[in-house]
Every structure is written in structure tokens, then in C-alpha cells.
MARPAKE-700996 format. One record per residue (C-alpha): x, y, z. Coordinates in steps of 0.25 Angstrom, whole numbers. Layout:
residues N
MARDREN       u       v       w
MARDREN       X       Y       Z
...
***
This chain:
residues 285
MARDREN       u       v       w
MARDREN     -50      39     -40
MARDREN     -40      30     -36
MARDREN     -26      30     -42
MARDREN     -15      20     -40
MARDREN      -5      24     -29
MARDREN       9      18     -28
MARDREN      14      10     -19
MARDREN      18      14      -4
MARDREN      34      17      -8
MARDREN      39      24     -21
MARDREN      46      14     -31
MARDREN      59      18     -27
MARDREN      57      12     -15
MARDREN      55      -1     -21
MARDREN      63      -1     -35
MARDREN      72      10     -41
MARDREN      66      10     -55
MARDREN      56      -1     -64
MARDREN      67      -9     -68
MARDREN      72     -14     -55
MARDREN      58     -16     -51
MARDREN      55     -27     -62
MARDREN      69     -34     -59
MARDREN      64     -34     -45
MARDREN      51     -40     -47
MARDREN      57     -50     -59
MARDREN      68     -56     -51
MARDREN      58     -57     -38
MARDREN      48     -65     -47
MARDREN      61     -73     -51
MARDREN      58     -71     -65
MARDREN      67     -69     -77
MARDREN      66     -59     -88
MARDREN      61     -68     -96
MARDREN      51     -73     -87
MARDREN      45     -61     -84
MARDREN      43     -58     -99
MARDREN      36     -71    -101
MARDREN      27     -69     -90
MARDREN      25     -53     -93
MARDREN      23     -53    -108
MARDREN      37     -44    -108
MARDREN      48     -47    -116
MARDREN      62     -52    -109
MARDREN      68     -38    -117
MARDREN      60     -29    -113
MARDREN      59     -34     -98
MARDREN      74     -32     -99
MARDREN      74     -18    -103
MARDREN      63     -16     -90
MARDREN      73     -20     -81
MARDREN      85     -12     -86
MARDREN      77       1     -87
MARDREN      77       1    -103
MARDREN      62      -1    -104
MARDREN      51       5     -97
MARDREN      40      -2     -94
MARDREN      26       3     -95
MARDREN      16       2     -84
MARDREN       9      -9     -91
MARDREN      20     -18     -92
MARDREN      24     -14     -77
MARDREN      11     -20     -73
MARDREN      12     -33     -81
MARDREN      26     -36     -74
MARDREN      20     -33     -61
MARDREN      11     -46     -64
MARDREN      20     -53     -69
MARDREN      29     -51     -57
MARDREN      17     -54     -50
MARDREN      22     -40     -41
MARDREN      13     -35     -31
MARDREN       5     -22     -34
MARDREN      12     -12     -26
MARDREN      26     -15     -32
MARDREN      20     -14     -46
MARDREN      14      -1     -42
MARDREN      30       2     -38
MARDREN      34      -4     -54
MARDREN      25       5     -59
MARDREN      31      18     -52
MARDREN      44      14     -54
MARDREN      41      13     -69
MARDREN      36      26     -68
MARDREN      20      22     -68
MARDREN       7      24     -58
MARDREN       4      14     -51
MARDREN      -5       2     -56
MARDREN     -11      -3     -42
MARDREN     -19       6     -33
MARDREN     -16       7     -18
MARDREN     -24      11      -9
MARDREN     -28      13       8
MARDREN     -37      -1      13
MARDREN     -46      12      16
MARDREN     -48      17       1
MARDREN     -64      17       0
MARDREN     -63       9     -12
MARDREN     -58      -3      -5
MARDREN     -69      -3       3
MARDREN     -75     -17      -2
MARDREN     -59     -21       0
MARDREN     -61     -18      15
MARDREN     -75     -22      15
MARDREN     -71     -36      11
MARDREN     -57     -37      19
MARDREN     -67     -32      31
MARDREN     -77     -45      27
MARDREN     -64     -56      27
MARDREN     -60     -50      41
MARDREN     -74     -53      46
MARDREN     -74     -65      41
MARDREN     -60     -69      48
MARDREN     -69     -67      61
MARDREN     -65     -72      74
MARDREN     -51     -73      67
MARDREN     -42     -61      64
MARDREN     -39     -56      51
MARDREN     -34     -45      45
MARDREN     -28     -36      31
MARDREN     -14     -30      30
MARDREN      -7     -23      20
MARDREN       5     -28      11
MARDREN      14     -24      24
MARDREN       5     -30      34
MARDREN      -3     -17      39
MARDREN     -17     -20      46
MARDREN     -27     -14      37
MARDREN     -38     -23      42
MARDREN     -42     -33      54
MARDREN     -54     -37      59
MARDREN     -57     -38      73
MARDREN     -51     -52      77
MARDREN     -38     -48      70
MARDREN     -38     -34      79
MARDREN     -41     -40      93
MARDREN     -30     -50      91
MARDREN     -20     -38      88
MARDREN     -26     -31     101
MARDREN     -25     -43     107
MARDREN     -11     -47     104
MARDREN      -7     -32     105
MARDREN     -12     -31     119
MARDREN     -23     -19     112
MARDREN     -35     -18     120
MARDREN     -47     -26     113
MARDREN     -53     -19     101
MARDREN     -42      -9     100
MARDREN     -42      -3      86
MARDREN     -31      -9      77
MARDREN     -25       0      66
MARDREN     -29      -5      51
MARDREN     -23       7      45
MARDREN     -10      -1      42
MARDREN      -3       6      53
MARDREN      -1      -8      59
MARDREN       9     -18      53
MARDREN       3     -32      55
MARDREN      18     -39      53
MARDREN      23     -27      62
MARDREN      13     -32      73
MARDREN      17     -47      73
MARDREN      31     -44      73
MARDREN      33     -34      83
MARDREN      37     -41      95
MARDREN      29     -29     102
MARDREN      16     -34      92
MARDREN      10     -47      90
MARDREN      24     -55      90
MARDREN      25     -59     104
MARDREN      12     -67     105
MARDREN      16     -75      90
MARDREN      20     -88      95
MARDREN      26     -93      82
MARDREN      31     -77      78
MARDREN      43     -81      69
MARDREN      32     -89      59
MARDREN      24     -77      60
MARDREN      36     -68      58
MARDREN      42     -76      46
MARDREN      29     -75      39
MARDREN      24     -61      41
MARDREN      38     -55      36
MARDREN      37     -63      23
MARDREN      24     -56      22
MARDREN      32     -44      22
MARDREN      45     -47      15
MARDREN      36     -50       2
MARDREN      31     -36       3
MARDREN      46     -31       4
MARDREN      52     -39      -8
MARDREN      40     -33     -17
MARDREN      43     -19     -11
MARDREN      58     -19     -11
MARDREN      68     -14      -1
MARDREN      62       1       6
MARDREN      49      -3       6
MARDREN      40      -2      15
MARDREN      39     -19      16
MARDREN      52     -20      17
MARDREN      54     -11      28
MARDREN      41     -18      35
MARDREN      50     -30      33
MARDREN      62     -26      40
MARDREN      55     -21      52
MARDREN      49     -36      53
MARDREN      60     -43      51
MARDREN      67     -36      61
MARDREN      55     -40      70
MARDREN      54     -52      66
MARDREN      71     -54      69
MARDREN      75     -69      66
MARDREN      62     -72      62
MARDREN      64     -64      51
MARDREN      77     -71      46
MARDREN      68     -85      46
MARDREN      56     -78      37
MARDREN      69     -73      27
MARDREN      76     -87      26
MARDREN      62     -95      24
MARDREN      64    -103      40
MARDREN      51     -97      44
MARDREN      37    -106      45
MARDREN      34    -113      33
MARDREN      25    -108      23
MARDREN       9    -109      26
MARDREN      -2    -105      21
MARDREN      -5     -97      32
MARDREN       3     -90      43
MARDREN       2     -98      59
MARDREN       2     -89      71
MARDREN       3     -92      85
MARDREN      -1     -80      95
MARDREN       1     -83     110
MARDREN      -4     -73     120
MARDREN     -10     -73     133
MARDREN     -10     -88     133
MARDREN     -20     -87     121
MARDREN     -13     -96     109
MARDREN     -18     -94      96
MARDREN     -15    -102      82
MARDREN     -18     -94      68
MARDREN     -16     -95      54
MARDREN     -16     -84      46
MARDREN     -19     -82      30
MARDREN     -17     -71      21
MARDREN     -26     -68      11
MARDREN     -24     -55      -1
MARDREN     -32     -48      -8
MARDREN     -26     -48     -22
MARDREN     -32     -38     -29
MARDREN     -21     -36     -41
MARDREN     -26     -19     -44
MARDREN     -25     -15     -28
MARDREN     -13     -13     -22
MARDREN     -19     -12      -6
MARDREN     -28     -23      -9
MARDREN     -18     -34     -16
MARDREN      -9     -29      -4
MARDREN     -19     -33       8
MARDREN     -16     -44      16
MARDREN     -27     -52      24
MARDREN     -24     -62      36
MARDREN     -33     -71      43
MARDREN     -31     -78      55
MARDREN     -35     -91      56
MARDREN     -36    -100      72
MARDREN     -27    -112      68
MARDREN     -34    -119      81
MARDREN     -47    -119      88
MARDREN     -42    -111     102
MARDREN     -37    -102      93
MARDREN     -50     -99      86
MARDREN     -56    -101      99
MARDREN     -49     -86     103
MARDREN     -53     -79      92
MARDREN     -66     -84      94
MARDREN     -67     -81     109
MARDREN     -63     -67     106
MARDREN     -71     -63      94
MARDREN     -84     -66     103
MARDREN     -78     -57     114
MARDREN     -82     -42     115
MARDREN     -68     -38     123
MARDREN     -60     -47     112
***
């Protein structure tokens, strides 16, 4: 049987005690003490006394915060600890053989992304799945010989690999844009996690990557906001024109699941569809 597992750091890594948790997540939500009673059926008084420490919450009020704050499922996990409760939401391994239909349905909307790449990362952007389109454009960007094996244990980072001027970097003919709207990706993560965190470490390294690219993502100078993220690769004298879109899975009891991340790439003109095309109908692609 299954039990709910908490999340990846212990709460002290994120907040010292319940109290300064819902402060936290109230003044990130901007509301007042007020407005959060209203929208949480929670008097202003008792509220108060959450945040000071002179009440305790129980675990059922804890969770109706948590939607109320609208705050993602690993960081109630965190509020729940932090009060002194299990965790609510499970979390498991991608591989857990009850999220086999999961897997069987993330493998069917990979299939369908066919002759374009497309794959699923986690909350940090670690490959967990990608089907073959999206694996022999790494090997080829990567310089890997066709049909090399790519890692979908999460050892691989996927912002890591874009970023690195050793990775994919070189070959992103407009990288900044790429750059400012990967590490907002990640910088939601860190402000939910809180300084130590795991996201907030990821962020770092990145943004030192990233350099003055960085400083254009933080001040809001980057690409203007679409619905979908352009990227120009140029390799080879090959020139390709994407799009990508990112789709989640929502789930509100399944910490891995409403975590999971899945990109598609999309040919923004015809030569560029003509590549994928050209190689998905050759054996040596």
C-alpha cells in the first residue's frame, strides 16, 4: 500500500515553523488577513493567532489554506510537516507500477508528436520521458552518435543542457530569449520552495550560466510574453524555426503527476518541417 511521502527537503529547509509558512504564502498571494478569511471561511481572529503561533491549526484547515492560497502540492506537503502532520499528497517514482496507465498515455501524446520532438520533465526540468524525434535531436545537437541511449531517469537536467555553453547553447540563435524564459520556469519553482531549496540552488547555477541574460529575465527586459516559447537552432548550415508549448497534467491528489511538465515542438516553417520529416523516414537519423 501506498502512503503519502514528503517532499524532497525537510521543512526546515523551507520555513522554520507553520506560522511563518502561511505569512509566506498570504503575502505571496498579496492578500490581506481579511481576504484570506473571506476566501477561506476562517475568521480574521483566528487567522491572526495562526500567524503568531497562539493557535494551532489542524490538518484540515491546513489543506483548505492550501487552496485557498492556491499553493502547489509539494509545499502543502511542507505546511503539513511543519504543523506537525503527515503528508496529504503522495509522491512517487514516474516508474511506480501504479502510474502505469500515466506513462501509457504520456507515451501515446509522444507518439502523436511524431515526426516532431517532444518530451516530459519534472518541476526542475529533469527528462523523464522523450520520444525518439526529441532523443536524436539531443544526439544530434550533442554530437552523440545516432540512436545513442538518452538518460530518462532525471539524471539529465533539461535547462542545465540549454544553458551550458558546453550543451545545446551554442547552436540557439536567439539563446537570451530561450535563456530569460527557461529560468522563469525555474524561479517560480524557487519562490514556492524558499531559499536552500533544491529550485533555488538549480536557479543559481543557471543564472550564473545564463550571465546578463539572467539580469534581463529578473528586470522583465526579456521577449515579450507569448503563448508559446520561439527557438532558433543553427548547426551545420541546418536552420531550424520552432515553437514550443507546455502542457500539465493537473492532477490535484498526485504530487509527481500535478508536477510533470510536457513540451512539444512545433516547425514554425515548412523547411523546418521538412528536416524532421527527412529524418524520421531515415534508418541512420
Amino acid at each position: 500500500m501506498n502512503t503519502p511521502t514528503s517532499a524532497s527537503a525537510a521543512p526546515r529547509d523551507y520555513f522554520s515553523d507553520f506560522p511563518e509558512a502561511l505569512r509566506y504564502w498570504r503575502g505571496k498571494r498579496g492578500y490581506s488577513q481579511l481576504q484570506l478569511s473571506t476566501l477561506g471561511a476562517v475568521s480574521q481572529r483566528h487567522l491572526s493567532f495562526l500567524e503568531s503561533g497562539r493557535a494551532q491549526p489542524s490538518k484540515d484547515l491546513i489543506l483548505k489554506l492550501g487552496i485557498a492560497l492556491d499553493i502547489p502540492l509539494r509545499q502543502r506537503n511542507v505546511m503539513l510537516l511543519a504543523a506537525g502532520f503527515a503528508p496529504a499528497y503522495r509522491e512517487r517514482d514516474l516508474a511506480d507500477p501504479e502510474l502505469g496507465p500515466v506513462r501509457t498515455a504520456l507515451d501515446f501524446m509522444l507518439a502523436q508528436q511524431a515526426p516532431y520532438p517532444a518530451l516530459v520533465v519534472d518541476r526542475l526540468w529533469n527528462l523523464r520521458m522523450c520520444n525518439p524525434p526529441a532523443a536524436g535531436l539531443f544526439c544530434w545537437l550533442l554530437d552523440l552518435p545516432a540512436g545513442t541511449p538518452i538518460a530518462l531517469d532525471g539524471s539529465l537536467n533539461v535547462l542545465r543542457l540549454m544553458l551550458d555553453p558546453n550543451g545545446v547553447r551554442p547552436y540557439l540563435s536567439n539563446w537570451r530569449e530561450v535563456a530569460g524564459d527557461l529560468l522563469q520556469w525555474i524561479a517560480r519553482e524557487a519562490l514556492g520552495d524558499g531559499p536552500g531549496s533544491q529550485a533555488s540552488q538549480l536557479l543559481a547555477e543557471l543564472a550564473a550560466m545564463a550571465g546578463s541574460a539572467a539580469n534581463d529575465a529578473a528586470s522583465g527586459n526579456e521577449h515579450p510574453a507569448l503563448p508559446f516559447l520561439p527557438v532558433g537552432i543553427s548547426k551545420n548550415q541546418v536552420a531550424l524555426n520552432l515553437f514550443t508549448t507546455i502542457s500539465t497534467l493537473g492532477t490535484p491528489r498526485d504530487v509527481t503527476l500535478h508536477e510533470l511538465r510536457v513540451e512539444t515542438f512545433f516547425p514554425a516553417d515548412e523547411e523546418t518541417a521538412a528536416w524532421f520529416k527527412a529524418r524520421a523516414s531515415s534508418p541512420l537519423a
